[in-house]
C-alpha positions in Angstrom: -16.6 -14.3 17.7 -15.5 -12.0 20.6 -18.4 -11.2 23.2 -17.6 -7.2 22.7 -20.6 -5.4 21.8 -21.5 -4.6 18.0 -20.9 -0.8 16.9 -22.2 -0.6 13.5 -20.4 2.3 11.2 -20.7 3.5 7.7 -17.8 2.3 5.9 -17.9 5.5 3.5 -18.1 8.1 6.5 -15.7 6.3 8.2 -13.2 6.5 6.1 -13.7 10.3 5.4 -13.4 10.7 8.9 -12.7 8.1 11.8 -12.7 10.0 14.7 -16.3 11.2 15.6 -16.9 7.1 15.6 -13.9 6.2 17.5 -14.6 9.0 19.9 -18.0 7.4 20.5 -16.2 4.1 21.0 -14.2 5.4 23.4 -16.9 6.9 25.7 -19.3 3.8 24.7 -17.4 0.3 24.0 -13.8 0.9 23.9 -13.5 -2.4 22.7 -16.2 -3.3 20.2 -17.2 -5.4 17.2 -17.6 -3.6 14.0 -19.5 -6.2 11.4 -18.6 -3.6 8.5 -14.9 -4.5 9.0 -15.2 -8.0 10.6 -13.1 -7.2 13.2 -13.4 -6.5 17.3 -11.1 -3.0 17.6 -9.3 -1.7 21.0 -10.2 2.3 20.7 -8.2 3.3 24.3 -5.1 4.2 24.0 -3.8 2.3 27.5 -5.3 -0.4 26.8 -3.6 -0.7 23.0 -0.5 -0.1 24.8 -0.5 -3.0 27.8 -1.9 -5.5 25.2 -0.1 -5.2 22.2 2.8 -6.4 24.1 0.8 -10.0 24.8 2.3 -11.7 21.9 0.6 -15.0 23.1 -2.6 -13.8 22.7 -2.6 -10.7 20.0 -0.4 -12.1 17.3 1.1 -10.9 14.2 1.1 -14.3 12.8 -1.7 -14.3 10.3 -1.3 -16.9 7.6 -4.9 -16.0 6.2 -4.4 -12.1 6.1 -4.1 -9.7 3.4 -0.9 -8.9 3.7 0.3 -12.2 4.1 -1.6 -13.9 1.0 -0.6 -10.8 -1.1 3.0 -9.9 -0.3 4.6 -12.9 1.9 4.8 -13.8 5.2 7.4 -10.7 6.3 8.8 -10.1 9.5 5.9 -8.0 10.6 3.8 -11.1 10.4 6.0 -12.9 12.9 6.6 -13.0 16.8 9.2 -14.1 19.5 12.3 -15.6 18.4 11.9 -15.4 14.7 10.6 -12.1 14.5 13.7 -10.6 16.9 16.2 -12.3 14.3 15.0 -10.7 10.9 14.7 -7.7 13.0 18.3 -8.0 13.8 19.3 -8.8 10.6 17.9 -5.7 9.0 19.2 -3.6 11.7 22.2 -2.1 10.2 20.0 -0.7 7.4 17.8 1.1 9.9 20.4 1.9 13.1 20.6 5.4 14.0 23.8 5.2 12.7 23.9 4.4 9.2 20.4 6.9 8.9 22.5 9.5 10.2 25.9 9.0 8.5 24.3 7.5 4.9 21.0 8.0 4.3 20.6 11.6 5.4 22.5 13.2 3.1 20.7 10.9 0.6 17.4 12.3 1.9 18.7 15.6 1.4 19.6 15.0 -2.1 16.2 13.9 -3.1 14.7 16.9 -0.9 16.3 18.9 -3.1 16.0 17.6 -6.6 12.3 17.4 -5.9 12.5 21.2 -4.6 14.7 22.2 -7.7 11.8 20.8 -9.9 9.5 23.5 -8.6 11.6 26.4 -9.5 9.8 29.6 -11.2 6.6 27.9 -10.0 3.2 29.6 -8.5 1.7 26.9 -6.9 2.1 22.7 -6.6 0.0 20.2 -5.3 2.0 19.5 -2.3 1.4 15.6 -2.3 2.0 14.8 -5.7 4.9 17.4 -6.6 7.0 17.1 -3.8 6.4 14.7 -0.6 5.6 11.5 -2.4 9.0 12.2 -4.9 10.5 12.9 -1.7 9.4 9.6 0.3 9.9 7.5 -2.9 13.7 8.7 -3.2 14.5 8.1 0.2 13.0 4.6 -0.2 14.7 3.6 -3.0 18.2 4.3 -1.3 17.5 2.7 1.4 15.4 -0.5 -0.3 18.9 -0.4 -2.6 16.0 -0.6 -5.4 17.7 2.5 -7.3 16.4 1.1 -10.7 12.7 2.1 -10.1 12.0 5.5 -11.0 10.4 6.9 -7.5 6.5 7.4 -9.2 6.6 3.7 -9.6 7.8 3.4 -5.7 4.5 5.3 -5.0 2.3 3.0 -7.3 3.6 0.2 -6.2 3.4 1.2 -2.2 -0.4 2.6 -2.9 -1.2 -0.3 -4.6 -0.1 -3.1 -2.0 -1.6 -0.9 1.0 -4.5 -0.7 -1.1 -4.7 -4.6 -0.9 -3.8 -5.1 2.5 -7.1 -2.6 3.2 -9.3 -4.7 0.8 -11.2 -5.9 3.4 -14.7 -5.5 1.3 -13.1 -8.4 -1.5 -13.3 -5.8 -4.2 -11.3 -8.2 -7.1 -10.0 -5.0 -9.4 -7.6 -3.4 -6.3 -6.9 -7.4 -6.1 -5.7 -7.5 -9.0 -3.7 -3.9 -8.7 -2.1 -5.2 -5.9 -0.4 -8.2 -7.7 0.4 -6.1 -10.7 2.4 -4.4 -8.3 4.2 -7.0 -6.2 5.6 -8.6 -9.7 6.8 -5.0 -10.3 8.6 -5.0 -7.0 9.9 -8.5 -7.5 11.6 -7.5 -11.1 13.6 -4.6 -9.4 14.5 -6.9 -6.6 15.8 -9.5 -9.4 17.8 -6.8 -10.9 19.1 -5.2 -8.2 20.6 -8.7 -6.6 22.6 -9.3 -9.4 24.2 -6.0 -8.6 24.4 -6.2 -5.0 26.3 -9.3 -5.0 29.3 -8.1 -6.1 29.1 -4.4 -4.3 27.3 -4.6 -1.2 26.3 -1.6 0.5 23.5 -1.2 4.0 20.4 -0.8 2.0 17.8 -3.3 2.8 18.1 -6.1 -0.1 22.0 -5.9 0.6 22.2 -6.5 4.4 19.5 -9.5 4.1 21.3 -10.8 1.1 24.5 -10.5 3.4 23.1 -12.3 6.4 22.0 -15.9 4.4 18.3 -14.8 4.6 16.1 -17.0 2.5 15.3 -14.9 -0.8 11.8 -15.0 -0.6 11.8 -14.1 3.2 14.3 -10.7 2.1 11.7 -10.0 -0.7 8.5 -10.3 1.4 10.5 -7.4 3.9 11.2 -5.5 1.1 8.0 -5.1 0.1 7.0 -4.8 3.7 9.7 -1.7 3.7 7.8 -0.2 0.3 4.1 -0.4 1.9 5.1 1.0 5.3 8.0 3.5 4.1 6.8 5.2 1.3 2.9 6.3 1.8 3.3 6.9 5.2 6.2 9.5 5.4 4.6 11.3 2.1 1.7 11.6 3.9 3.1 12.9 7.4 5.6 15.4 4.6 2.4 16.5 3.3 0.2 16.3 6.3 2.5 17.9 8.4 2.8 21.3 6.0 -0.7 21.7 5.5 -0.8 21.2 9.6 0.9 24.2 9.9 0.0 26.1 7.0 -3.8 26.2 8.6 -1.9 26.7 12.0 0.2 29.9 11.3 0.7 30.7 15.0 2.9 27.4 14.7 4.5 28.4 11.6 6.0 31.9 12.7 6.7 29.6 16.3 9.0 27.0 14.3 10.3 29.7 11.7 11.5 31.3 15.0 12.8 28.3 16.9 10.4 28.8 19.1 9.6 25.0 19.0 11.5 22.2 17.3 10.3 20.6 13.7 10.7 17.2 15.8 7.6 18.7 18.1 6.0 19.5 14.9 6.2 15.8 13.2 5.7 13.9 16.6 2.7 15.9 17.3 1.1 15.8 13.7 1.5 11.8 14.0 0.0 11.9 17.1 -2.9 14.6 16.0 -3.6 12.6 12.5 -1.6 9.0 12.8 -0.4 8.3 9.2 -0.4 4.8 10.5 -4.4 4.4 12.4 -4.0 0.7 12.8 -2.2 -2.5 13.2 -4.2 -5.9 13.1 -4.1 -9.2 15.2 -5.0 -12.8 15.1 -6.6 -13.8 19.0 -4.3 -17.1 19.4 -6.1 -18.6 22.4 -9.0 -17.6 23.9 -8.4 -14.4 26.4 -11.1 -11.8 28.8 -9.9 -8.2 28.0 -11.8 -5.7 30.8 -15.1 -8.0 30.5 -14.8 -9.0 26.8 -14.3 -12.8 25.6 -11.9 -12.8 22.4 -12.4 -16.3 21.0 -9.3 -17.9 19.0 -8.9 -17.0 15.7 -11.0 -13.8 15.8 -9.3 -10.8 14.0 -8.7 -8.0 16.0 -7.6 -3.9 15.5 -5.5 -2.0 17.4 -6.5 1.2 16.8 -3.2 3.9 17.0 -5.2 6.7 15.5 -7.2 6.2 17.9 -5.5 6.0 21.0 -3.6 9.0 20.0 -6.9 11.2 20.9 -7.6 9.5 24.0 -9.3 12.3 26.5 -8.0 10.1 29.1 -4.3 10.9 28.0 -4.1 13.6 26.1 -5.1 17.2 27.4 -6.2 19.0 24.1 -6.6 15.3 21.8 -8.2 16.8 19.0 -6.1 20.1 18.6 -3.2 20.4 16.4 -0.9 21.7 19.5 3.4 20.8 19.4 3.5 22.3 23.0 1.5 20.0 24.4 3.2 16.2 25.7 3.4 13.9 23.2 5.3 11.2 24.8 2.4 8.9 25.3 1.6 8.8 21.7 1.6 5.2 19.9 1.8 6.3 16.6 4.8 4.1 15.6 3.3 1.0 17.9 4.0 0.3 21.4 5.1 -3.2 22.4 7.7 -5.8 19.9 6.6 -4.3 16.8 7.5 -1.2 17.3 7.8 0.8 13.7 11.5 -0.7 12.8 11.9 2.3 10.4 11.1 5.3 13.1 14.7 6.8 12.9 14.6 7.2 9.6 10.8 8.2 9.4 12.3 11.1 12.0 15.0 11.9 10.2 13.4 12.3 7.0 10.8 14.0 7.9 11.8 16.6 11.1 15.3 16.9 9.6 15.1 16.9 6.0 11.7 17.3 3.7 9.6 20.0 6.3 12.9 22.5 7.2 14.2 22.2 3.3 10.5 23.1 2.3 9.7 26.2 4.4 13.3 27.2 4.2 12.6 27.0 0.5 8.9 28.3 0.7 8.7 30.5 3.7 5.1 32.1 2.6 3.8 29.0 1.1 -0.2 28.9 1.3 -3.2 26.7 0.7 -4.7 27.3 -2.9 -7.6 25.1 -2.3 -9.1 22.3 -0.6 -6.9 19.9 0.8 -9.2 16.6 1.1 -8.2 13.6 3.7 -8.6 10.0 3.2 -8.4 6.6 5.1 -8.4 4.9 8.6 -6.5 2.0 8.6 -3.7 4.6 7.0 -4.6 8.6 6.6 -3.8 11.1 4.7 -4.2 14.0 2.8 -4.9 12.9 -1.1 -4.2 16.3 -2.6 -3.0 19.8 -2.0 -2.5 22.7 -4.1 -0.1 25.5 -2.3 0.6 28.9 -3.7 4.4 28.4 -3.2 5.1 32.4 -3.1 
């Protein structure tokens, strides 16, 4: 076990809300152990930044993790050579190129239907009627997995990042998280048989294309699922109710003022959909003082880093003015979020302009309760739509 000292947190609290506990890390042990999650975390975001590039030491091979045991050993969970070639192998699903001149029109589609659907409305919950139908359509064009109706993308996606989470053992969202990888893998069989003889770019297609092994392609797709779909619905959703309890950057955006690019960028920096990645220590390795010992788990901590004082000038205000650039909300070093142009374009281009263009008075009706640290976001929110 690392030498870093032990910061004890309440697993409940935490979760509510990270950040007074992080910011105490931060100012106190900005790498420390936490026995509640068995884990040493990295809290600064610098420091998250020149190490997650050490590949030798912080690795994403983890043949005894969570996401491993429960959804296959994906690209994520590789480095180097083999982690570069499934990268390029997916890469004319994700290039700026096909996300502009395919799936953005598809995105728009879905934005739409899902808009359409609340027509002659008063009010929505925000999360549940329109950003996770929204994220689930635009996954399941770009997964090619167009025979799963998009609430059974979002069950599926909640219920794999559920298990990946389960750090506490609990056996039930064990058992949730299988029911939902065999779900996955009956679409996938489906959808092969149909890809074979029309190929397009989506993501089964292009690995079925390039001779990857099958169950290699399925563990990515699933990867895809539990990083594409719960993350965007939550920046959609996030993001609105950002600016809904932020109206001085409403009227700013409605104007032009700003950009809806500063808008998401700064809401992932404020809130990071994504708070963490984790690491296997591969060899023992000092960091600033603090002995990691091989085979000791380890977080980065992106939600984290993206309020450090030291970087940031306002890090717990909601600002799009302010710089951004620094922010490490879609990773820093190799693993790099492979699905950030379409994450973009969904988002910035698409679901938040086609909403308020839509909605331009839309309002909170009610509480709109946050969740998670490990991945955040808001779990419901009820709008007055007029």
């Amino acid at each position: 076990m690392s030498t870093a000292p032990v910061f004890d947190i309440d697993p409940t609290a935490f979760w509510h809300d990270p950040y007074p506990d992080l910011k105490r890390m931060r100012a106190e042990a900005p790498i420390a152990y936490v026995p509640q999650l068995g884990a040493t975390l990295i809290t600064r975001r610098d420091a998250i930044f020149e190490n997650e590039k050490k590949i030798d030491v912080f690795s994403s091979h983890q043949p005894d993790g969570l996401m491993t045991v429960l959804m296959g050993e994906n690209m994520m969970r590789k480095d180097g050579d083999d982690h570069m070639a499934e990268r390029r192998a997916i890469f004319p699903t994700i290039s700026p190129k096909t996300v502009k001149n395919v799936w953005k029109a598809q995105f728009q589609e879905g934005a739409a239907r899902a808009l359409n659907a609340l027509e002659g409305r008063e009010g929505a919950d925000l999360v549940k009627e329109y950003a996770m139908q929204v994220s689930a359509e635009a996954l399941k064009a770009m997964t090619g997995l167009t025979n799963m109706a998009w609430q059974e993308m979002d069950r599926v996606s909640q219920g794999m990042i559920d298990g990946c989470a389960n750090y506490a053992g609990d056996p039930e969202v064990e058992a949730r998280c299988h029911d939902c990888t065999a779900s996955i893998d009956r679409h996938i069989t489906e959808r092969m048989a149909v890809l074979r003889d029309a190929p397009d770019q989506s993501l089964i297609s292009v690995q079925m294309q390039a001779g990857m092994d099958e169950a290699q392609m399925r563990a990515n797709v699933k990867l895809a699922i539990s990083g594409g779909q719960n993350e965007p619905r939550d920046a959609i959703a996030g993001a609105a109710w950002a600016l809904m309890t932020h109206p001085e950057w409403l009227e700013a955006v409605q104007a032009g003022d700003i950009t809806w690019t500063q808008v998401f960028e700064e809401y992932a920096r404020w809130i990071s959909p994504i708070g963490m990645s984790p690491r296997r220590i591969a060899r023992d390795h000092e960091v600033d003082g603090i002995t990691l010992n091989e085979g000791d788990r380890l977080f980065f901590m992106f939600g984290s880093g993206n309020r450090d004082e030291e970087v940031f000038a306002r890090p717990d205000v909601f600002d799009p003015t302010q710089d951004s650039g620094p922010a490490i909300s879609f990773g820093a070093g190799p693993h790099f979020c492979a699905g950030a142009w379409a994450s973009r374009c969904l988002i910035a281009e698409v679901a938040l302009p086609m909403l308020f263009d839509r909605y331009p008075n839309m309002a909170l009706a009610g509480e709109a309760p946050f969740g998670g640290w490990a991945f955040r976001g808001p779990l419901a929110m009820p709008v007055r739509l007029n």
